[in-house]
Structure formats: C-alpha cells, structure tokens
C-alpha positions as CSV (number, residue, x, y, z in Angstrom):
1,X,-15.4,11.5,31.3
2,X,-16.1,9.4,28.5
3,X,-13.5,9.1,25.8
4,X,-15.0,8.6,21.9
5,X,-14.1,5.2,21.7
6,X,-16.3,4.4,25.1
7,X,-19.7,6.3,23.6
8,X,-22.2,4.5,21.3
9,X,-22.1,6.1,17.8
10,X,-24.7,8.5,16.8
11,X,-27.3,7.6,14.0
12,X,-26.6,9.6,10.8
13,X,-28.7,12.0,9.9
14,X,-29.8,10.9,5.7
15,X,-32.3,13.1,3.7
16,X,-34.2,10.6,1.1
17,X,-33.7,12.7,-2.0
18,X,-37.2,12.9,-4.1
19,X,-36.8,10.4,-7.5
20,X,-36.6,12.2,-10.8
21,X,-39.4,12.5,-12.9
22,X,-37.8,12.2,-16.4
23,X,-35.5,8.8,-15.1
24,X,-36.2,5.4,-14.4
25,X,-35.4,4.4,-11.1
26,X,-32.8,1.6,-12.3
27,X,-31.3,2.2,-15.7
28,X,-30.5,-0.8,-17.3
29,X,-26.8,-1.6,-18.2
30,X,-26.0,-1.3,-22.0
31,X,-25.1,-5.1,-23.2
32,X,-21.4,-5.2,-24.0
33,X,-20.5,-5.7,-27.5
34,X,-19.1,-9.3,-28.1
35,X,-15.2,-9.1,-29.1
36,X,-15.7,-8.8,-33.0
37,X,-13.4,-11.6,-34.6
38,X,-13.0,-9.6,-37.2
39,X,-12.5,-11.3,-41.1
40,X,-11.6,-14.9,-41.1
41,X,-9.8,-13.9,-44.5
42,X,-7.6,-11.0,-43.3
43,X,-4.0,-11.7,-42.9
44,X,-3.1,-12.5,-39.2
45,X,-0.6,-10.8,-37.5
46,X,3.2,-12.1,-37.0
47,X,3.7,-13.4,-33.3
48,X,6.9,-11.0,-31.7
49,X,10.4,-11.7,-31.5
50,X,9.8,-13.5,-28.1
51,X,7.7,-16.0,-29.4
52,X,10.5,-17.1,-32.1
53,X,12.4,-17.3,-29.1
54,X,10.0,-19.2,-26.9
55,X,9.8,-21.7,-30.2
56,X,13.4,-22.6,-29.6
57,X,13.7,-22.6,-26.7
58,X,10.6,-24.7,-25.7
59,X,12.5,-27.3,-28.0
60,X,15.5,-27.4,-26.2
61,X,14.3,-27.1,-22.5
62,X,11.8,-30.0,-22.8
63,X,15.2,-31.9,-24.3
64,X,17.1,-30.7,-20.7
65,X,14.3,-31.0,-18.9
66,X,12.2,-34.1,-19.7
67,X,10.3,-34.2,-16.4
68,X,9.0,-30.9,-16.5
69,X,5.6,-30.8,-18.2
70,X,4.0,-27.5,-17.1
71,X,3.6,-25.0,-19.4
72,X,3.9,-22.0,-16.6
73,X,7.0,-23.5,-15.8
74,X,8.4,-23.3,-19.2
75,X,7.0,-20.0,-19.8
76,X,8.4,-18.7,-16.3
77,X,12.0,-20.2,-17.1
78,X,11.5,-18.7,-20.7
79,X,10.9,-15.4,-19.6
80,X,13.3,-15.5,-17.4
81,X,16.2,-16.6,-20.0
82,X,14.4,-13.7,-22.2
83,X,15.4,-11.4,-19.7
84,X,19.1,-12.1,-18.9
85,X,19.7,-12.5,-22.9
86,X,21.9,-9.6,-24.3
87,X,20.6,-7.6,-27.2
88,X,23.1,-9.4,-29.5
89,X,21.6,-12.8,-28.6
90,X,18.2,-11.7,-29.3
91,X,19.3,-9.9,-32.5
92,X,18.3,-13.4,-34.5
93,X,15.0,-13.1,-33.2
94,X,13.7,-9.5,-33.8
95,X,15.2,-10.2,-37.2
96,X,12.8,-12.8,-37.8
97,X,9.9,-10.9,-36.6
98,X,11.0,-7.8,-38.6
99,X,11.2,-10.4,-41.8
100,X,7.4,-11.5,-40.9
101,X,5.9,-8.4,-40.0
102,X,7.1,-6.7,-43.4
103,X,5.0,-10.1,-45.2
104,X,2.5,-9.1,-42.6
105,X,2.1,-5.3,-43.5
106,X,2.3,-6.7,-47.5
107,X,-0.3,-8.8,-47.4
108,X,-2.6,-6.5,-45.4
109,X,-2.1,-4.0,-48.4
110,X,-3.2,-6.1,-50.9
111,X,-5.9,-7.8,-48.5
112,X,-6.9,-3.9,-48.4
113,X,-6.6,-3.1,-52.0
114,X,-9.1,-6.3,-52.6
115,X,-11.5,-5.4,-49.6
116,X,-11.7,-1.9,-51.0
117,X,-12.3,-2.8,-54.9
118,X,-15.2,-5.1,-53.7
119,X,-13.3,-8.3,-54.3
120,X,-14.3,-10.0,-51.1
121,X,-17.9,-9.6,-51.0
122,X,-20.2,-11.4,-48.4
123,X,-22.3,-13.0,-51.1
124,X,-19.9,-14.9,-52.9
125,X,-19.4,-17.3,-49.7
C-alpha cells in the first residue's frame, strides 16, 4: 500500500467565478497622497531630550574617539550610554527639552492666532 507521500497529488478542482457586471476587472490603485510639508512658516518642533544628549555627547566621543567616523557607530554607542544613564543624569536633558517645547507650544499659539486672523495669507508671498 501506497503511503500519501508516495502518490502523485490530485488536480484541484477550481470553479471560474462569472466577472461582475457593475466592476472593472482591475481597479486601479488610488495614488498616494505626497507627505504634505506642511507651512514653511510654522514653528518647528523642539528635538527630545535625547537629542540634547546626543549633542553632547557626539562632542565628546568624537574627542575619545578620533578614529571612529561612522555615524551608526556613534548613534549605537549613544544609545547605548542613553540607556545605562540614571534618571538623575538625564534630568539636565528633559529640562532642556521641557524649556523648548514650552517656546515651542508659545510660538505655535501665536503662529495660530496669526493664521487664524488672516495674517499669513498666500498672496502676500
């Protein structure tokens, strides 16, 4: 006796399904939207408290380590530091970003305020 392995496969049996009348039979794919980049006069956000870190410590690891001039490496070594940091060693850096993102959220009120009032009209470019 034959085991399954040993038997050639059997052809599946497929039923063609009759097209739809109302459909095309391809529907085209709707275009995606290109990445808006938004207003060239609005504000720009505050980087986080790990890029102030990164800022510093780029400095000082290209200083200890003037052979190394990958960025991945930097990064990696960065995030790694980032990690093994204690919350009171990364206290100076949230502070900063807290600092920026209050400017931030300031200056998007009053970029608001003027967008709103119609200050910042496309015809006076």
């Amino acid at each position: 006796m034959k085991t399954r392995s040993q038997t050639t496969p059997k052809p599946l049996k497929t039923v063609a399904l009759a097209p739809r009348p109302d459909s095309p039979k391809r529907r085209p794919r709707p275009m995606p939207k290109p990445a808006g980049k938004g207003d060239p006069r609005a504000p720009k956000k505050p980087p986080t408290a790990f890029f102030y870190f990164m800022e510093d410590f780029r400095k000082t690891y290209k200083l200890e380590n003037p052979s190394v001039k990958s960025m991945r490496e930097i990064g990696k070594a960065c995030g790694e530091k980032w990690n093994t940091m204690s919350f009171e060693e990364k206290v100076k850096y949230y502070d900063i970003a807290t600092e920026k993102r209050a400017e931030f959220e300031k200056a998007m009120i009053e970029y608001n305020k003027k967008k709103e009032s119609g200050e910042m009209s496309e015809e006076s470019d």
